[in-house]
C-alpha positions in Angstrom: 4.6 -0.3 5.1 2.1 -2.7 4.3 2.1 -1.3 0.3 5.9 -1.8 0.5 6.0 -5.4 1.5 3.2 -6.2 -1.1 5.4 -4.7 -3.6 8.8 -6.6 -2.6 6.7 -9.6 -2.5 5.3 -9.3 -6.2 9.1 -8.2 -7.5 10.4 -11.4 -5.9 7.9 -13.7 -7.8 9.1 -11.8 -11.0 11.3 -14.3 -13.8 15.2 -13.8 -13.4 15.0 -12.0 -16.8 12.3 -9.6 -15.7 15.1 -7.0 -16.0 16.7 -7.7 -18.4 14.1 -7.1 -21.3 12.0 -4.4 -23.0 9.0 -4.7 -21.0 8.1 -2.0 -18.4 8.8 -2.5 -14.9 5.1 -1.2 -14.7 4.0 -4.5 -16.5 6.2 -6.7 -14.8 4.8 -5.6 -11.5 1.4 -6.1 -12.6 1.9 -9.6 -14.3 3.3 -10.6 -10.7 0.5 -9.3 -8.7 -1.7 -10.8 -11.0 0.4 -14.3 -10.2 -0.2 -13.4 -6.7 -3.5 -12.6 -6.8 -4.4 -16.6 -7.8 -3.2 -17.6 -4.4 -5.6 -16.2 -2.9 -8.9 -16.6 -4.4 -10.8 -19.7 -3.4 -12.2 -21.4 -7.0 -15.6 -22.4 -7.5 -16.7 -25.9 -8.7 -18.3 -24.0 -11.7 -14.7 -22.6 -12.6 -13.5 -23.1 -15.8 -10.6 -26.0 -15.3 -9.5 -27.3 -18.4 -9.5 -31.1 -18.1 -8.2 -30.7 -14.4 -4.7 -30.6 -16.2 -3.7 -26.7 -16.3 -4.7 -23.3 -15.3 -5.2 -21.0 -18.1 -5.2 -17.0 -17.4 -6.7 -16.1 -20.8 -5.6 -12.0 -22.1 -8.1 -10.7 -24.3 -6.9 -8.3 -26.2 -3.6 -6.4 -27.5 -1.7 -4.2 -24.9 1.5 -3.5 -23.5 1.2 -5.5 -20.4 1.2 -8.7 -23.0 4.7 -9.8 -22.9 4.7 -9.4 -18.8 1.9 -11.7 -18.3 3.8 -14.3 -21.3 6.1 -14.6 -18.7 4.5 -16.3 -15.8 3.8 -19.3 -18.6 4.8 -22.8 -16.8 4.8 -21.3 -13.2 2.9 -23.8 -11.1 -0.4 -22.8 -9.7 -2.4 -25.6 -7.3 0.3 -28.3 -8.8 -0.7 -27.2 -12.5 1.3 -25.8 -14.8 -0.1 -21.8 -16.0 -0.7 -21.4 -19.4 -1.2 -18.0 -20.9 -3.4 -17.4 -24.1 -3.4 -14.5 -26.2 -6.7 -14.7 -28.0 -8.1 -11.2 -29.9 -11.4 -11.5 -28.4 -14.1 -13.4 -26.1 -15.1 -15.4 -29.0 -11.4 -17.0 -28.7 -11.1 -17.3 -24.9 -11.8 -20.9 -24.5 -12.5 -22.6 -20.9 -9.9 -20.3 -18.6 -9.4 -19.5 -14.6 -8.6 -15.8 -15.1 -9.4 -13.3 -17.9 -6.8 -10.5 -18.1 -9.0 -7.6 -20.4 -6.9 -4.9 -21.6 -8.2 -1.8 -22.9 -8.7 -2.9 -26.8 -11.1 -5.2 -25.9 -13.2 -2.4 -23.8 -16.1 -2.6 -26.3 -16.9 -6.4 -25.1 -16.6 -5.8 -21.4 -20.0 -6.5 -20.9 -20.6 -9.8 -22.8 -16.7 -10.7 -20.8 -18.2 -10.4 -17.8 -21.3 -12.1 -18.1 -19.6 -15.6 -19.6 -17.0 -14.8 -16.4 -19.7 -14.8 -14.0 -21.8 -17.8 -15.7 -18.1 -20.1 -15.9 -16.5 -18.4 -12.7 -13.8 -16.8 -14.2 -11.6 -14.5 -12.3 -11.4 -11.1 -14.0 -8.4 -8.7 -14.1 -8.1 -5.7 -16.0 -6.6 -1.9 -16.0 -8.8 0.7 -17.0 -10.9 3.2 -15.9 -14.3 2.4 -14.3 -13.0 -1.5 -14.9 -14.8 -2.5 -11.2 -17.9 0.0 -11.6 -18.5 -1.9 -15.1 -18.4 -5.4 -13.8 -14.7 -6.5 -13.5 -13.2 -8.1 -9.8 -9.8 -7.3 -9.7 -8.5 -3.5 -11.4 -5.0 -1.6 -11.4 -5.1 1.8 -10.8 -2.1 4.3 -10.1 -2.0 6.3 -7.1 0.4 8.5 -6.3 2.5 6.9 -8.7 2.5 3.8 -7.4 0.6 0.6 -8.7 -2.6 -0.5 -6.4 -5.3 -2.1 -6.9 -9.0 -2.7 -6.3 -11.7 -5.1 -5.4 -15.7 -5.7 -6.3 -16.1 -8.4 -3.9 -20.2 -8.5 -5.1 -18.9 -9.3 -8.7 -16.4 -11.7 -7.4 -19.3 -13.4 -5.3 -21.7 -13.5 -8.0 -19.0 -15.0 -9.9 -18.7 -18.2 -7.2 -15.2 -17.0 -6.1 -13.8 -16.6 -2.3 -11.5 -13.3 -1.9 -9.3 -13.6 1.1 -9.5 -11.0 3.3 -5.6 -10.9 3.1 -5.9 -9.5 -0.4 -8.9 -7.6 0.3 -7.3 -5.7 3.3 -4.2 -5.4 0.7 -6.9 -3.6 -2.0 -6.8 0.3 -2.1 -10.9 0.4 -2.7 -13.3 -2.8 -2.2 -16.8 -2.4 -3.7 -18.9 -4.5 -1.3 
């Protein structure tokens, strides 16, 4: 029940053209969660706020969840507009709220999460072992249907608040 109203709630944040386009239903889902997810993560001081003027999810790397995320650009977060950076690796990231990694930029996962945890970036990403490795927030698909899971320890050495809304929503949480 609760996995069902988590979902209607991410498909209702979705653009009216979510449908109507060529990218997955999968990735749609997962751009809105990852909207969601923003809500309720309490920012450090440290984070990385671009002249106090805009909230920047940075996506390093290329992969098919790309044009979902491109999407949520303009939505308001905290009374800033979201801007979404593609950027082909950390190098290119820039100051940012929330890195989404996809799997092409695996090989840097490490030096990621070290500058996320030094500039308190939120880190979302959607690949095996993403949580075990370092990353906060990871999708994973169980019995076919998209969860998600939590490292509240990186997250805290990171100088970011989960809510234990979304924690209690979160299929696994490494404490």
């Amino acid at each position: 029940m609760r996995a069902a109203l988590v979902l209607c709630l991410a498909v209702a944040c979705l653009p009216e053209s979510a449908l109507a386009n060529d990218v997955s239903i999968e990735h749609k889902i997962k751009a809105a969660f990852t909207f969601n997810f923003i809500k309720y993560i309490d920012w450090a001081e440290k984070s990385s706020d671009p002249a106090d003027s805009e909230f920047v999810i940075s996506i390093i790397g290329d992969g098919p969840i790309n044009s979902a995320l491109a999407e949520l650009e303009n939505k308001e977060v905290f009374g800033k507009p979201l801007k979404v950076r593609f950027v082909p690796d950390l190098e290119s990231a820039g100051p940012s709220n929330v890195y989404f990694i996809n799997v092409s930029a695996q090989e840097e996962l490490d030096s990621i999460f070290q500058k996320a945890r030094q500039w308190g970036v939120l880190t979302v990403g959607e690949m095996d072992e993403f949580c075990e490795r370092g990353g906060i927030i990871n999708f994973v698909i169980l019995d076919d249907s998209i969860h998600f899971e939590i490292n509240q320890k990186e997250a805290q050495r990171a100088h970011l608040s989960i809510s234990y809304k979304l924690l209690n929503q979160a299929s696994r949480v490494i404490r």
